[in-house]
N, C-alpha and C positions, 0 to 999 in steps of 0.2 A: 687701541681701546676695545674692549671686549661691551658688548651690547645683547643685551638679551628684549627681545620685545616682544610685546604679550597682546595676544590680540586671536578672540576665539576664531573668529570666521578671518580666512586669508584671504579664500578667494569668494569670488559673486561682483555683482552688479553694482553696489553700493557705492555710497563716497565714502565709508570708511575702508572698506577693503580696497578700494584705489589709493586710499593713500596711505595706508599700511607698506600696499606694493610699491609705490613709491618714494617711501620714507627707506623701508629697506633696500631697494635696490641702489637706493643715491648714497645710502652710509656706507654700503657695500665701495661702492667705487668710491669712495673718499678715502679707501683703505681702514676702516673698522671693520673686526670680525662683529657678525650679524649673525643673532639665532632667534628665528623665531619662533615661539610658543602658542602653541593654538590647538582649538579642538577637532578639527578636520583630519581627514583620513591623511598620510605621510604622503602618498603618492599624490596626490592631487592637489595638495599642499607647496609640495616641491617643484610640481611641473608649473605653478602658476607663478613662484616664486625666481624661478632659475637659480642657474648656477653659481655659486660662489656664497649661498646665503643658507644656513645650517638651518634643520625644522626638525624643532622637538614635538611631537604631538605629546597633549595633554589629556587623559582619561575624562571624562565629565561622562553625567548618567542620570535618567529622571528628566522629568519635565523642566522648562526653564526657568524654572525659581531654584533646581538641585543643578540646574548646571550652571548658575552664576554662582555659585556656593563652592561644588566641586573644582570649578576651573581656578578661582582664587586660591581654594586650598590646595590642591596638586602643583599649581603653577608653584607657588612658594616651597613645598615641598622636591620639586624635580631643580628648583635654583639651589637649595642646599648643596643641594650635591652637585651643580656645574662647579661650584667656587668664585671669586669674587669678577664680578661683572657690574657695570651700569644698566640699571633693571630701568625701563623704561617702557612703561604700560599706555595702551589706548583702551584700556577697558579700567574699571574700577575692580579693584584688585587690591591685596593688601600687604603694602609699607614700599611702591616701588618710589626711586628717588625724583623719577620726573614721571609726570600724569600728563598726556596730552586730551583736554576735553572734550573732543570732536565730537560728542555723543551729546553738549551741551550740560546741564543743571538739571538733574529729573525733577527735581523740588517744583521749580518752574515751569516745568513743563507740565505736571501735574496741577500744579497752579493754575497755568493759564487752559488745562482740558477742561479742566471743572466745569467751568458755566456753559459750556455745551453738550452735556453730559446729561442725561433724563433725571430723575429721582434717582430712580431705580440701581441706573447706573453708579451716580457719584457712591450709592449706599456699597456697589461691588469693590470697587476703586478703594473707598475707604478701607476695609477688608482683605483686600486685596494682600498675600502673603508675599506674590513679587514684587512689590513695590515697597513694601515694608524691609524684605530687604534689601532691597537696591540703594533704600536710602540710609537704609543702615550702613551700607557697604561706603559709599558715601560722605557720610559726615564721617565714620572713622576713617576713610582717604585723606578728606583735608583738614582733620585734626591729628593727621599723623607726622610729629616731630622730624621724623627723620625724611619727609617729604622733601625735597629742595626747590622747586621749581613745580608749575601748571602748567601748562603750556595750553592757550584759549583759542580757537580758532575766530573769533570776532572780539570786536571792545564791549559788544553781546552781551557774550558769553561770559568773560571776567568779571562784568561788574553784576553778574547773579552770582555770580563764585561769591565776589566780595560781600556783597549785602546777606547772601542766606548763610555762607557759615563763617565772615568774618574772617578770612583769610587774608595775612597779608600782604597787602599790594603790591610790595614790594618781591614776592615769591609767584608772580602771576605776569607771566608776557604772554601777547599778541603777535603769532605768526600766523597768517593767512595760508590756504588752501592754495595750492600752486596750479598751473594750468598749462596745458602743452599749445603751445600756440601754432605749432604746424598744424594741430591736428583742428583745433579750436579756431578758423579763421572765416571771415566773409568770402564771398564767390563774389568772383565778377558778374555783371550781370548775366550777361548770355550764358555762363554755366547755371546761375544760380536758376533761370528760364530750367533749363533742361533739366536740371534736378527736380523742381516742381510739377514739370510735365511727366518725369517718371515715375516719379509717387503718386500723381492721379490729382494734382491742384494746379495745372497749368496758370490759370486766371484768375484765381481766385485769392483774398487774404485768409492768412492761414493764421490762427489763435493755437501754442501750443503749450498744454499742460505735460511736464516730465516730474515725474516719481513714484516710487513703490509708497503704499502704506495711503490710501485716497482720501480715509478718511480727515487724519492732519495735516492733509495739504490741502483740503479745504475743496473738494472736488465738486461736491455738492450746490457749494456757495457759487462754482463757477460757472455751473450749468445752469442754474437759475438764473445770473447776469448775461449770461450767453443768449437767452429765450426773450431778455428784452432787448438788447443792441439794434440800432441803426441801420449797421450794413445786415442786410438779411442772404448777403450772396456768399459772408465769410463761411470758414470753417472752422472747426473744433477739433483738433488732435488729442489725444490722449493717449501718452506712451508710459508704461512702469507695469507694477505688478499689485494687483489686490483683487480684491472681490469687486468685477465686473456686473455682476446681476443686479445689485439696488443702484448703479446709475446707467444702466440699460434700462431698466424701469421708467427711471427719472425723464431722461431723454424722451420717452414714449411720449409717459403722461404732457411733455412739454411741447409737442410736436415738433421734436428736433430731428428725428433719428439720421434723416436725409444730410444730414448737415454736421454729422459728429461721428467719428471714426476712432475705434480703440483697435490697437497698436498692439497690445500687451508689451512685456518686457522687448528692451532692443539692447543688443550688447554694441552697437554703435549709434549714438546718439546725434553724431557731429550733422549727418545729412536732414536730421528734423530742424536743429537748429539755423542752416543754413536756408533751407526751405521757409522757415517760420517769418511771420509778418512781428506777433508780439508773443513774449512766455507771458503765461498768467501765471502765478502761482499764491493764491489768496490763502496761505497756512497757518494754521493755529499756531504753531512753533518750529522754528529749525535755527539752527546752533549758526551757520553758514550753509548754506546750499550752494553746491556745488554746482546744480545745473543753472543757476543764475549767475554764475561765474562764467561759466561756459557760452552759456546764451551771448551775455554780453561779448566774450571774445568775437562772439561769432557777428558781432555786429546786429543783434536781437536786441530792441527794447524791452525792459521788463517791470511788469503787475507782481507788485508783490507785499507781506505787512511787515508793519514796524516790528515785529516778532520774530526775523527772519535777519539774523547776523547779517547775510549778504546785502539787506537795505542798505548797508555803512556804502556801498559801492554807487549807489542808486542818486541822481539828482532830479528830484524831481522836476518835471517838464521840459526837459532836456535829454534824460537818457531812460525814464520810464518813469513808475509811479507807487507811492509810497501808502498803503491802507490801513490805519486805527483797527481796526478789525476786520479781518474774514469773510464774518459775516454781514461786514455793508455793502449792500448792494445797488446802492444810489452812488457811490463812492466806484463800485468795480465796474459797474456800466458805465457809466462816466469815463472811467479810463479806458475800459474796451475798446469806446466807441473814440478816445483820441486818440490813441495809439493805432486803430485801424484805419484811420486817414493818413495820419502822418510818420506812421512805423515803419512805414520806406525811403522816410528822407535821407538825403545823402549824409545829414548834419545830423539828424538826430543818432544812425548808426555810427557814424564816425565818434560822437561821443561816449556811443554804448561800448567799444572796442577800449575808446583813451582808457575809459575807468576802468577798467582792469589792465593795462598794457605791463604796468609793474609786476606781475605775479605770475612766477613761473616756477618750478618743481626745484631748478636747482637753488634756487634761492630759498624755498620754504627748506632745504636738506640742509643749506649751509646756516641757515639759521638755528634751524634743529640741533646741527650740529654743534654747537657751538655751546648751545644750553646744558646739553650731554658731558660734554669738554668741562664745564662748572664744576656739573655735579660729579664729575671724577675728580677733579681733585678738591671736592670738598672730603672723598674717601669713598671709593667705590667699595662696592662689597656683597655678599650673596643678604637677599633680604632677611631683615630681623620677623621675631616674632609678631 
Protein backbone atom coordinates (compact mmCIF):
# COMPACT_ATOMS: atom_id res chain seq x y z
CA UNK A 1 0.00 0.00 0.00
CA UNK A 2 1.23 3.28 -0.93
CA UNK A 3 0.85 6.07 1.78
CA UNK A 4 1.33 9.60 1.42
CA UNK A 5 1.55 11.67 4.75
CA UNK A 6 1.18 15.22 5.18
CA UNK A 7 2.57 16.96 7.93
CA UNK A 8 4.31 20.54 7.65
CA UNK A 9 7.01 20.27 10.41
CA UNK A 10 8.79 16.64 10.35
CA UNK A 11 11.22 17.30 12.59
CA UNK A 12 11.41 19.45 16.17
CA UNK A 13 10.55 18.98 19.70
CA UNK A 14 6.99 18.51 19.62
CA UNK A 15 4.33 15.64 20.08
CA UNK A 16 3.21 15.92 16.75
CA UNK A 17 6.48 15.59 15.01
CA UNK A 18 7.30 12.70 17.33
CA UNK A 19 4.60 11.02 16.27
CA UNK A 20 4.60 11.90 12.69
CA UNK A 21 8.29 10.20 13.09
CA UNK A 22 6.83 7.51 14.51
CA UNK A 23 3.86 6.77 12.61
CA UNK A 24 6.06 6.79 9.60
CA UNK A 25 8.79 4.88 10.70
CA UNK A 26 6.36 1.79 12.06
CA UNK A 27 4.40 1.98 8.51
CA UNK A 28 7.58 1.84 7.02
CA UNK A 29 8.44 -1.48 8.74
CA UNK A 30 5.20 -3.00 8.30
CA UNK A 31 6.07 -3.06 4.70
CA UNK A 32 4.07 0.12 3.28
CA UNK A 33 5.72 2.54 0.88
CA UNK A 34 5.77 5.82 3.09
CA UNK A 35 6.24 9.43 1.64
CA UNK A 36 6.05 12.18 3.50
CA UNK A 37 5.07 15.70 2.57
CA UNK A 38 6.08 18.61 4.38
CA UNK A 39 7.36 22.05 4.41
CA UNK A 40 10.97 21.68 5.88
CA UNK A 41 14.22 21.85 3.95
CA UNK A 42 14.68 17.87 1.95
CA UNK A 43 17.77 17.39 3.86
CA UNK A 44 16.96 17.77 7.25
CA UNK A 45 13.68 16.33 6.63
CA UNK A 46 15.26 13.06 5.56
CA UNK A 47 17.99 12.85 8.09
CA UNK A 48 15.32 13.10 10.81
CA UNK A 49 13.24 10.61 9.07
CA UNK A 50 15.71 7.72 7.92
CA UNK A 51 15.90 5.47 5.52
CA UNK A 52 13.37 3.63 3.67
CA UNK A 53 10.78 6.56 4.00
CA UNK A 54 10.44 8.89 0.76
CA UNK A 55 10.11 13.07 1.50
CA UNK A 56 8.52 15.30 -0.90
CA UNK A 57 9.17 18.88 0.37
CA UNK A 58 6.20 21.18 -0.25
CA UNK A 59 6.81 24.91 -1.48
CA UNK A 60 4.84 27.11 1.24
CA UNK A 61 5.51 31.17 1.56
CA UNK A 62 4.29 34.28 3.55
CA UNK A 63 3.38 34.31 7.00
CA UNK A 64 1.37 31.52 8.64
CA UNK A 65 -2.02 32.12 7.60
CA UNK A 66 -0.22 31.76 3.59
CA UNK A 67 1.53 28.92 4.61
CA UNK A 68 -1.58 26.95 5.90
CA UNK A 69 -3.19 27.92 2.56
CA UNK A 70 -0.06 27.18 0.33
CA UNK A 71 0.88 23.89 2.04
CA UNK A 72 -2.82 22.46 1.48
CA UNK A 73 -2.82 23.80 -1.96
CA UNK A 74 0.62 22.46 -3.15
CA UNK A 75 0.32 19.35 -1.14
CA UNK A 76 -2.87 18.41 -3.14
CA UNK A 77 -1.35 19.56 -6.16
CA UNK A 78 2.33 17.48 -5.88
CA UNK A 79 -0.43 14.22 -4.94
CA UNK A 80 -1.89 14.58 -8.53
CA UNK A 81 0.95 13.97 -9.93
CA UNK A 82 2.33 10.95 -7.55
CA UNK A 83 -1.05 8.92 -8.57
CA UNK A 84 -3.13 6.83 -6.57
CA UNK A 85 -2.08 6.50 -2.87
CA UNK A 86 -3.92 6.48 0.69
CA UNK A 87 -3.55 10.25 1.48
CA UNK A 88 -3.30 10.42 5.11
CA UNK A 89 -2.94 13.96 6.79
CA UNK A 90 -1.92 15.10 10.41
CA UNK A 91 -2.66 18.63 9.46
CA UNK A 92 -5.87 19.96 8.06
CA UNK A 93 -5.48 19.89 4.57
CA UNK A 94 -7.89 19.41 1.84
CA UNK A 95 -9.98 15.97 0.86
CA UNK A 96 -7.22 13.53 2.55
CA UNK A 97 -9.17 10.03 3.34
CA UNK A 98 -8.03 9.58 6.92
CA UNK A 99 -7.40 12.84 9.28
CA UNK A 100 -5.52 12.13 12.42
CA UNK A 101 -6.56 15.20 14.93
CA UNK A 102 -3.53 15.28 17.02
CA UNK A 103 -3.74 18.97 16.84
CA UNK A 104 -7.37 18.64 18.64
CA UNK A 105 -10.67 21.03 17.53
CA UNK A 106 -9.42 24.62 17.04
CA UNK A 107 -13.20 25.59 17.51
CA UNK A 108 -12.70 24.58 21.10
CA UNK A 109 -9.88 25.49 21.64
CA UNK A 110 -10.59 28.96 20.62
CA UNK A 111 -13.55 28.48 22.77
CA UNK A 112 -12.18 27.61 25.66
CA UNK A 113 -9.05 30.64 25.15
CA UNK A 114 -11.67 33.27 25.09
CA UNK A 115 -12.43 33.85 28.80
CA UNK A 116 -8.80 34.37 29.50
CA UNK A 117 -8.17 36.62 26.84
CA UNK A 118 -8.38 40.70 27.79
CA UNK A 119 -11.04 42.78 25.81
CA UNK A 120 -8.72 43.79 23.67
CA UNK A 121 -7.47 40.54 22.86
CA UNK A 122 -10.75 38.39 22.37
CA UNK A 123 -11.43 41.73 19.83
CA UNK A 124 -7.90 40.42 17.79
CA UNK A 125 -8.79 36.70 17.91
CA UNK A 126 -12.11 37.65 16.72
CA UNK A 127 -10.33 39.38 13.49
CA UNK A 128 -8.04 37.26 13.42
CA UNK A 129 -7.41 35.97 9.55
CA UNK A 130 -5.46 32.84 10.84
CA UNK A 131 -8.07 31.52 12.59
CA UNK A 132 -10.71 32.36 10.17
CA UNK A 133 -9.02 30.24 8.08
CA UNK A 134 -8.05 27.42 9.86
CA UNK A 135 -11.42 26.97 10.61
CA UNK A 136 -12.42 27.33 7.46
CA UNK A 137 -10.03 24.66 6.46
CA UNK A 138 -11.67 22.78 9.11
CA UNK A 139 -15.19 22.51 8.79
CA UNK A 140 -14.48 21.84 4.97
CA UNK A 141 -12.12 18.84 6.38
CA UNK A 142 -14.97 17.19 8.12
CA UNK A 143 -17.76 17.99 5.78
CA UNK A 144 -15.72 16.40 3.21
CA UNK A 145 -17.57 13.27 1.69
CA UNK A 146 -14.90 11.60 0.62
CA UNK A 147 -13.16 11.81 4.18
CA UNK A 148 -13.27 8.01 5.57
CA UNK A 149 -12.02 8.00 8.88
CA UNK A 150 -10.64 10.73 11.90
CA UNK A 151 -8.58 9.33 13.58
CA UNK A 152 -8.88 11.26 17.64
CA UNK A 153 -6.18 11.09 19.86
CA UNK A 154 -8.47 11.14 23.06
CA UNK A 155 -12.38 10.34 23.69
CA UNK A 156 -11.50 14.34 24.14
CA UNK A 157 -11.06 15.14 21.28
CA UNK A 158 -13.85 13.04 19.17
CA UNK A 159 -16.51 14.16 21.07
CA UNK A 160 -15.57 18.08 20.07
CA UNK A 161 -15.32 16.65 16.55
CA UNK A 162 -18.79 15.20 17.06
CA UNK A 163 -20.80 18.10 18.85
CA UNK A 164 -19.00 21.14 16.68
CA UNK A 165 -19.35 19.85 13.33
CA UNK A 166 -21.58 16.87 13.65
CA UNK A 167 -19.56 14.30 12.39
CA UNK A 168 -20.38 10.86 12.13
CA UNK A 169 -19.55 8.75 15.13
CA UNK A 170 -19.40 6.12 13.40
CA UNK A 171 -16.29 7.63 10.93
CA UNK A 172 -14.35 8.74 14.27
CA UNK A 173 -11.89 6.35 16.35
CA UNK A 174 -9.82 6.68 19.32
CA UNK A 175 -6.12 5.53 19.03
CA UNK A 176 -3.87 6.95 21.82
CA UNK A 177 -0.37 8.40 21.58
CA UNK A 178 2.06 5.57 22.02
CA UNK A 179 5.00 5.60 24.27
CA UNK A 180 8.51 4.03 24.34
CA UNK A 181 8.68 2.26 27.57
CA UNK A 182 12.51 1.57 27.58
CA UNK A 183 13.04 4.94 27.30
CA UNK A 184 9.91 6.19 29.43
CA UNK A 185 10.58 4.27 32.74
CA UNK A 186 10.99 4.61 36.82
CA UNK A 187 14.62 4.39 38.33
CA UNK A 188 15.37 2.59 40.97
CA UNK A 189 15.89 4.40 43.87
CA UNK A 190 19.56 4.72 44.28
CA UNK A 191 19.82 5.77 40.58
CA UNK A 192 16.96 7.80 40.70
CA UNK A 193 19.26 9.71 44.18
CA UNK A 194 22.07 10.09 41.65
CA UNK A 195 20.09 11.62 38.89
CA UNK A 196 18.74 14.20 41.34
CA UNK A 197 21.99 14.85 42.80
CA UNK A 198 23.24 15.61 39.09
CA UNK A 199 20.71 18.08 38.22
CA UNK A 200 21.35 20.05 41.40
CA UNK A 201 17.94 18.65 43.54
CA UNK A 202 19.63 16.10 45.53
CA UNK A 203 16.94 16.55 48.60
CA UNK A 204 14.60 18.24 47.62
CA UNK A 205 10.79 17.53 45.95
CA UNK A 206 10.97 18.52 42.58
CA UNK A 207 7.32 20.12 40.77
CA UNK A 208 7.82 19.80 37.00
CA UNK A 209 6.14 21.83 34.35
CA UNK A 210 7.14 20.28 30.55
CA UNK A 211 5.89 22.26 27.28
CA UNK A 212 6.57 24.78 24.56
CA UNK A 213 3.84 27.57 24.19
CA UNK A 214 3.55 28.62 28.51
CA UNK A 215 1.03 30.56 27.88
CA UNK A 216 -1.84 27.50 27.25
CA UNK A 217 -0.24 25.38 29.49
CA UNK A 218 -1.24 27.57 32.09
CA UNK A 219 2.27 28.63 33.30
CA UNK A 220 1.18 31.54 34.97
CA UNK A 221 -1.55 29.81 37.03
CA UNK A 222 1.23 27.57 38.31
CA UNK A 223 3.47 29.94 39.67
CA UNK A 224 1.08 31.70 41.57
CA UNK A 225 -0.04 28.19 43.31
CA UNK A 226 3.51 27.40 43.61
CA UNK A 227 4.12 30.88 45.97
CA UNK A 228 1.41 29.58 48.39
CA UNK A 229 2.26 25.66 48.83
CA UNK A 230 3.35 24.15 52.17
CA UNK A 231 6.49 22.63 51.48
CA UNK A 232 8.43 25.90 51.14
CA UNK A 233 11.73 23.61 50.58
CA UNK A 234 10.17 22.08 47.01
CA UNK A 235 11.31 23.21 43.64
CA UNK A 236 9.80 24.38 40.39
CA UNK A 237 11.16 23.13 36.98
CA UNK A 238 10.27 24.46 33.95
CA UNK A 239 11.41 22.81 30.74
CA UNK A 240 10.02 23.83 26.89
CA UNK A 241 10.19 26.71 24.88
CA UNK A 242 8.41 30.33 25.07
CA UNK A 243 8.91 33.61 26.11
CA UNK A 244 10.69 33.42 29.48
CA UNK A 245 10.80 37.21 30.44
CA UNK A 246 7.01 37.77 31.90
CA UNK A 247 7.31 34.61 34.17
CA UNK A 248 10.93 35.67 35.29
CA UNK A 249 9.02 38.78 36.21
CA UNK A 250 6.26 36.81 37.91
CA UNK A 251 8.82 34.61 39.90
CA UNK A 252 10.41 37.92 41.18
CA UNK A 253 7.53 39.77 42.01
CA UNK A 254 6.45 36.33 44.01
CA UNK A 255 9.74 36.01 45.88
CA UNK A 256 10.31 32.72 44.13
CA UNK A 257 13.36 33.17 42.01
CA UNK A 258 15.59 30.86 44.57
CA UNK A 259 13.19 28.14 44.16
CA UNK A 260 12.26 27.91 40.29
CA UNK A 261 14.69 27.05 37.63
CA UNK A 262 13.95 27.31 33.70
CA UNK A 263 15.53 24.62 31.59
CA UNK A 264 14.52 25.97 28.23
CA UNK A 265 13.82 23.54 25.61
CA UNK A 266 15.48 19.81 26.27
CA UNK A 267 15.67 17.32 23.44
CA UNK A 268 15.60 14.50 26.31
CA UNK A 269 12.97 14.94 28.59
CA UNK A 270 12.97 11.27 30.25
CA UNK A 271 15.72 12.32 33.07
CA UNK A 272 13.23 15.39 34.35
CA UNK A 273 10.64 13.07 34.46
CA UNK A 274 12.51 10.63 36.39
CA UNK A 275 13.98 13.18 38.69
CA UNK A 276 10.32 14.76 39.18
CA UNK A 277 8.38 14.34 42.64
CA UNK A 278 4.74 15.60 40.55
CA UNK A 279 4.19 17.13 36.56
CA UNK A 280 1.81 20.15 36.99
CA UNK A 281 0.48 20.95 33.96
CA UNK A 282 -2.83 23.37 34.78
CA UNK A 283 -3.70 24.02 30.74
CA UNK A 284 -6.27 25.80 29.17
CA UNK A 285 -6.38 23.12 26.31
CA UNK A 286 -4.49 20.06 24.92
CA UNK A 287 -5.95 17.47 22.53
CA UNK A 288 -3.59 14.57 24.74
CA UNK A 289 -0.30 15.51 25.98
CA UNK A 290 2.08 13.73 25.47
CA UNK A 291 4.32 14.62 28.29
CA UNK A 292 1.58 13.37 30.92
CA UNK A 293 1.82 10.21 29.08
CA UNK A 294 5.30 10.07 29.55
CA UNK A 295 5.37 11.45 33.14
CA UNK A 296 3.22 8.67 34.08
CA UNK A 297 5.30 6.05 32.37
CA UNK A 298 7.91 7.27 34.31
CA UNK A 299 6.17 6.69 37.33
CA UNK A 300 5.31 10.71 38.01
CA UNK A 301 2.02 11.64 39.47
CA UNK A 302 0.29 14.12 37.53
CA UNK A 303 -1.75 17.94 38.08
CA UNK A 304 -3.51 18.49 35.26
CA UNK A 305 -7.45 20.00 33.79
CA UNK A 306 -10.29 18.33 32.56
CA UNK A 307 -9.26 20.04 29.20
CA UNK A 308 -6.48 17.91 28.73
CA UNK A 309 -7.29 14.53 26.70
CA UNK A 310 -4.62 12.81 28.75
CA UNK A 311 -6.94 13.45 32.10
CA UNK A 312 -8.85 10.08 30.46
CA UNK A 313 -5.42 8.35 32.04
CA UNK A 314 -5.60 10.15 35.34
CA UNK A 315 -7.59 8.61 38.68
CA UNK A 316 -7.85 10.90 40.76
CA UNK A 317 -6.28 10.44 44.34
CA UNK A 318 -4.50 7.67 43.30
CA UNK A 319 -2.38 8.43 40.29
CA UNK A 320 -2.65 12.49 40.35
CA UNK A 321 -5.36 15.18 40.06
CA UNK A 322 -7.88 16.30 37.94
CA UNK A 323 -8.62 20.59 37.75
CA UNK A 324 -12.21 22.30 36.44
CA UNK A 325 -10.08 25.00 35.52
CA UNK A 326 -6.59 26.44 35.23
CA UNK A 327 -7.16 28.91 36.72
CA UNK A 328 -8.19 27.53 40.25
CA UNK A 329 -5.87 28.09 42.48
CA UNK A 330 -7.45 26.69 45.76
CA UNK A 331 -7.97 23.55 43.74
CA UNK A 332 -3.85 23.48 42.17
CA UNK A 333 -2.55 24.28 45.77
CA UNK A 334 -4.29 21.74 47.12
CA UNK A 335 -3.05 19.22 44.82
CA UNK A 336 0.59 20.62 44.88
CA UNK A 337 0.68 20.38 48.27
CA UNK A 338 -0.80 16.43 48.06
CA UNK A 339 1.09 15.34 45.72
CA UNK A 340 4.27 16.72 47.31
CA UNK A 341 3.88 14.62 50.44
CA UNK A 342 2.83 11.69 48.86
CA UNK A 343 4.17 11.68 45.11
CA UNK A 344 6.79 9.41 46.31
CA UNK A 345 4.76 6.68 47.40
CA UNK A 346 5.64 3.39 46.14
CA UNK A 347 1.69 2.78 45.43
CA UNK A 348 0.83 5.95 44.34
CA UNK A 349 3.89 5.71 41.30
CA UNK A 350 3.11 2.18 40.76
CA UNK A 351 -0.31 3.28 39.74
CA UNK A 352 1.06 6.24 37.68
CA UNK A 353 2.95 3.63 35.44
CA UNK A 354 -0.26 0.76 35.51
CA UNK A 355 -2.29 3.65 33.73
CA UNK A 356 -0.62 3.99 30.90
CA UNK A 357 1.26 0.30 30.67
CA UNK A 358 -1.02 -0.39 27.60
CA UNK A 359 0.23 2.20 25.22
CA UNK A 360 3.07 1.82 23.10
CA UNK A 361 4.06 2.97 19.40
CA UNK A 362 3.69 -0.36 17.96
CA UNK A 363 0.44 -0.77 18.81
CA UNK A 364 -0.92 3.08 18.13
CA UNK A 365 1.11 1.97 14.14
CA UNK A 366 -0.81 -1.38 14.04
CA UNK A 367 -3.91 0.38 14.79
CA UNK A 368 -3.24 3.17 12.48
CA UNK A 369 -2.60 0.73 10.17
CA UNK A 370 -5.27 -1.00 9.96
CA UNK A 371 -7.64 2.22 9.52
CA UNK A 372 -5.48 3.03 6.43
CA UNK A 373 -6.09 -0.73 5.28
CA UNK A 374 -10.07 0.53 5.33
CA UNK A 375 -9.71 3.27 3.67
CA UNK A 376 -7.86 1.51 0.78
CA UNK A 377 -10.17 -0.50 -0.02
CA UNK A 378 -12.93 1.68 0.22
CA UNK A 379 -10.64 3.08 -3.14
CA UNK A 380 -7.65 4.72 -2.67
CA UNK A 381 -6.68 7.37 -5.11
CA UNK A 382 -4.79 10.78 -5.61
CA UNK A 383 -7.04 13.59 -3.81
CA UNK A 384 -10.14 15.03 -5.35
CA UNK A 385 -10.68 18.60 -5.77
Amino acid sequence: MKIALLRQRVGGPGGAETTLQHLARGLAAAGQVVTVYGSQAADAARQVLGPGIAYVPVPVWGGKTARLLTFALNTRRLLRLAGPCVVFSLERTLSPQVYRAGDGCHRQWLRLRTPYLSPAARVVQGLSLFHRVLLALERRLFSDPHLHRVIANSRQVKAEIIRHYQVDPARLVVIYNGLDRQKFRPLAEPERTALKARLGAAAVPIILFAGSGFRRKGLTYLLDAFSSIKNQESVLWVVGQGRLAPYQRQARRLGLEGRIKFWGPQADLAPFYQAATVLALPTIYDPCSNVVLEALSCGVPVITTAANGAAEFLAPGTNGAILARPDDLSGLTHALDEYLARGEAPEVRRAAVAAVAHLSWEATVAQTLKVLEEAAAVGAGSPRP
